[in-house]
N, C-alpha and C positions, 0 to 999 in steps of 0.2 A: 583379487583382481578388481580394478576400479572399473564401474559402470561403464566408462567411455570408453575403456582397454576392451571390450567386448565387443564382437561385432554386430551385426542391427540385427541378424536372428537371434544373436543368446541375449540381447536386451530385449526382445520383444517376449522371448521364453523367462527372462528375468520377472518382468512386469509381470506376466500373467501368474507367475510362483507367488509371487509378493503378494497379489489380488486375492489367490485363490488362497492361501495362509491367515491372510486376513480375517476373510469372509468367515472361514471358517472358526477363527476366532471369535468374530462376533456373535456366531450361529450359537457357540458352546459357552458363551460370558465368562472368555477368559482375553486375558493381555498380552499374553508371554510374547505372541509373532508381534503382533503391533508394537510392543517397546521394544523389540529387539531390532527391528524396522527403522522406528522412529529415533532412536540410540547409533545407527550405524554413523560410523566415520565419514562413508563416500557422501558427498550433498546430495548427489544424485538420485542414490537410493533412498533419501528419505524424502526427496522429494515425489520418489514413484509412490511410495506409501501414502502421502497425504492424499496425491490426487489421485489414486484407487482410493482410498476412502471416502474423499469428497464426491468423487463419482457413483458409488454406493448409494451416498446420503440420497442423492438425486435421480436416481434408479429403483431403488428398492427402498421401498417406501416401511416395508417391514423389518429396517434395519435401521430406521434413521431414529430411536429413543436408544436402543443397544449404544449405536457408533456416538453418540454422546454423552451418555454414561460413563463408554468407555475413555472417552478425553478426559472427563472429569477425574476419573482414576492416576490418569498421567498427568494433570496439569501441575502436580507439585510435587514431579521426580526431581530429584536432588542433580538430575543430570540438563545440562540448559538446551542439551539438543534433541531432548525428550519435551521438555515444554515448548522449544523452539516450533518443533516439527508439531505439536500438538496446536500453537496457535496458525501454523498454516494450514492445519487441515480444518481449521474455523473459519480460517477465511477463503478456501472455497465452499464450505457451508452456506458463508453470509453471505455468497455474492446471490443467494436464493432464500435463504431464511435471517435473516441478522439477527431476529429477534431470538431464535435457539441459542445463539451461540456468542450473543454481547457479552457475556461476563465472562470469556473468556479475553476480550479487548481489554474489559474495565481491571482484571488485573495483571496483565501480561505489559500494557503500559506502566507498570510499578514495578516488572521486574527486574529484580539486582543485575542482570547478564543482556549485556549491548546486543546479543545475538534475537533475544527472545523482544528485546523491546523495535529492534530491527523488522520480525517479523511482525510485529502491530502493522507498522511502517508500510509494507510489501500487500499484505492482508488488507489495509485501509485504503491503498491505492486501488486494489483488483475490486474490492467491494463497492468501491464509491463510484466505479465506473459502470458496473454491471447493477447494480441493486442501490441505488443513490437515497432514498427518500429517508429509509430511515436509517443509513451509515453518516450522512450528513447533519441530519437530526442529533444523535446522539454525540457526534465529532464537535459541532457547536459550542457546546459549554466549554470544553476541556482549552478553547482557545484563549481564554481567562484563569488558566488553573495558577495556583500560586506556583508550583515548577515550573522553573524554563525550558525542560528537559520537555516536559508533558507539551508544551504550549508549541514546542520546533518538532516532533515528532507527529502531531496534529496536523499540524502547517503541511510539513514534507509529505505527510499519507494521500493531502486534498488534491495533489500533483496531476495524477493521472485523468482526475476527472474535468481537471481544468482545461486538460489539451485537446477537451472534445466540447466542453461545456463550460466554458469561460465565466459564463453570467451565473453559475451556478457556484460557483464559490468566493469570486469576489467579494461578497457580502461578507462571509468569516476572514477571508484575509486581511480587508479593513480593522477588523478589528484589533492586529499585529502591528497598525502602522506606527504604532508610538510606544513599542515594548520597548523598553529599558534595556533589556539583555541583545548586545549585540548581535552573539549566533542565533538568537531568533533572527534578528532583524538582517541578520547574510541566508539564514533559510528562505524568507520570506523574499527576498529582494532572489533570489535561483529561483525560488517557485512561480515569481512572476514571468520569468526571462526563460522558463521551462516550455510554460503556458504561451508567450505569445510570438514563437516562430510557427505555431500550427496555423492551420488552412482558418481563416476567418476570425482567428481571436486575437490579433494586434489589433485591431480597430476595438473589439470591446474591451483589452486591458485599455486602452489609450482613453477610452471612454470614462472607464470607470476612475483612471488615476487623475481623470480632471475634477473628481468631487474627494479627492484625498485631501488633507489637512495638511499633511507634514511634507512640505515640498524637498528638502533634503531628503526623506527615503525614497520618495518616487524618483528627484531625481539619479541617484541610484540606482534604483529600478530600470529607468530609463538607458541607461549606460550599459547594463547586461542588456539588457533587450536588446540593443544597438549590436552589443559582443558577441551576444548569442548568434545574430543571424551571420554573421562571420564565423564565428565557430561552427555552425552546421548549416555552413551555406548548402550541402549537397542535399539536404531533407528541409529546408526553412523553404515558405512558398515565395519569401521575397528578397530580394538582393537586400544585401547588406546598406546597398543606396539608397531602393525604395522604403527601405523601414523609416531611416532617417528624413528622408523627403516627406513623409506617413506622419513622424512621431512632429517635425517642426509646423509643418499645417496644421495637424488638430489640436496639441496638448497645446493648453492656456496658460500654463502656471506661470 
């Protein structure tokens, strides 16, 4: 029966099995509940497995070399919803430690299965918003990697952080404005248009794509920004008019 088929006492009696399977696993350094866990079909249930283990990490402080040991052992199961689930339970790690659990980023962005490079993705968003200094840091480079794949899966992870913290990734996004590869450059032009229907960061995208170079991507840029606040006029803080009113008085281009 799938997690959600269950009702909110046997999911809550579910969770706490899983946890307590876990722990115990960790307690005896062995795998067997954890990949069995992190291996199931339901998404659900691997995602309770991550977040009891990243809640471990951040609790019990005498488990947190054990529970990364133990990723390490899973990080190159032949199955992709064992690596999948193993890079999400790093990236509630590193919304608290990045530095434990970076080289689970530096090779989960390399690998073969859409699902596990996905979860970089999801993992880079929740980390950059909660733990920014050194997920940002290290996000940096790879915004120049010779893959296109690397350099739009960068881009997409900076997402979350921008819809709170605009000025804080502007600076790497510039550096996308003249990629070659178009799906960068459709990542890059949604991540702007992500970014500035939130509360206070249309005026600083608007800012920052006045010292942009490549007036064709901005304007672009500019065009979803405009879409977006129609597309989710019900959460954008500004009508679809005033964005436009906003974007023709300031931007210079």
């Amino acid at each position: 029966m799938a997690f959600y088929d269950l009702s909110k006492s046997e999911r809550i009696a579910l969770v706490e099995k899983i946890t307590r399977e876990i722990r115990n696993d960790l307690k005896q350094n062995k795998v067997e509940n954890v990949h069995y866990y992190f291996s199931d079909v339901d998404t659900y249930i691997r995602k309770s497995a991550y977040l009891s283990l990243g809640k471990m990490y951040k609790s019990e402080s005498d488990l947190r070399s054990i529970i990364i040991d133990t990723l390490l052992k899973l990080k190159s199961s032949e199955n992709p919803k064992v690596r999948q689930t193993v890079v999400n339970a790093a990236g509630e790690i590193g919304m608290v430690d990045f530095k434990g659990v970076q080289r689970f980023f530096d090779e989960g962005l390399f690998d073969a299965h859409h699902s596990v490079r996905n979860a970089v993705i999801g993992s880079l968003k929740k980390m950059g918003q909660k733990n920014p200094v050194p997920v940002l840091k290290w996000a940096a480079p790879y915004l120049e990697h010779s893959d296109k794949e690397i350099r739009r899966e960068i881009c997409h992870g900076l997402e979350l952080r921008g819809r709170t913290h605009p000025q804080d990734i502007l600076p790497l996004l510039q550096k996308l404005q003249n990629d070659k590869t178009r799906w960068v450059r459709g990542t890059l032009v949604h991540v702007l248009g992500q970014i500035a229907y939130k509360k206070g960061c249309l005026q600083t995208v608007v800012n920052a794509l006045n010292q942009w170079e490549n007036k064709a991507l901005v304007k672009e840029a500019l065009d979803e920004i405009v879409d977006v606040h129609e597309r989710y006029k019900d959460f954008a803080i500004l009508t679809q008019e005033e964005a436009i009113a906003y974007i023709d008085a300031q931007y210079k281009g």
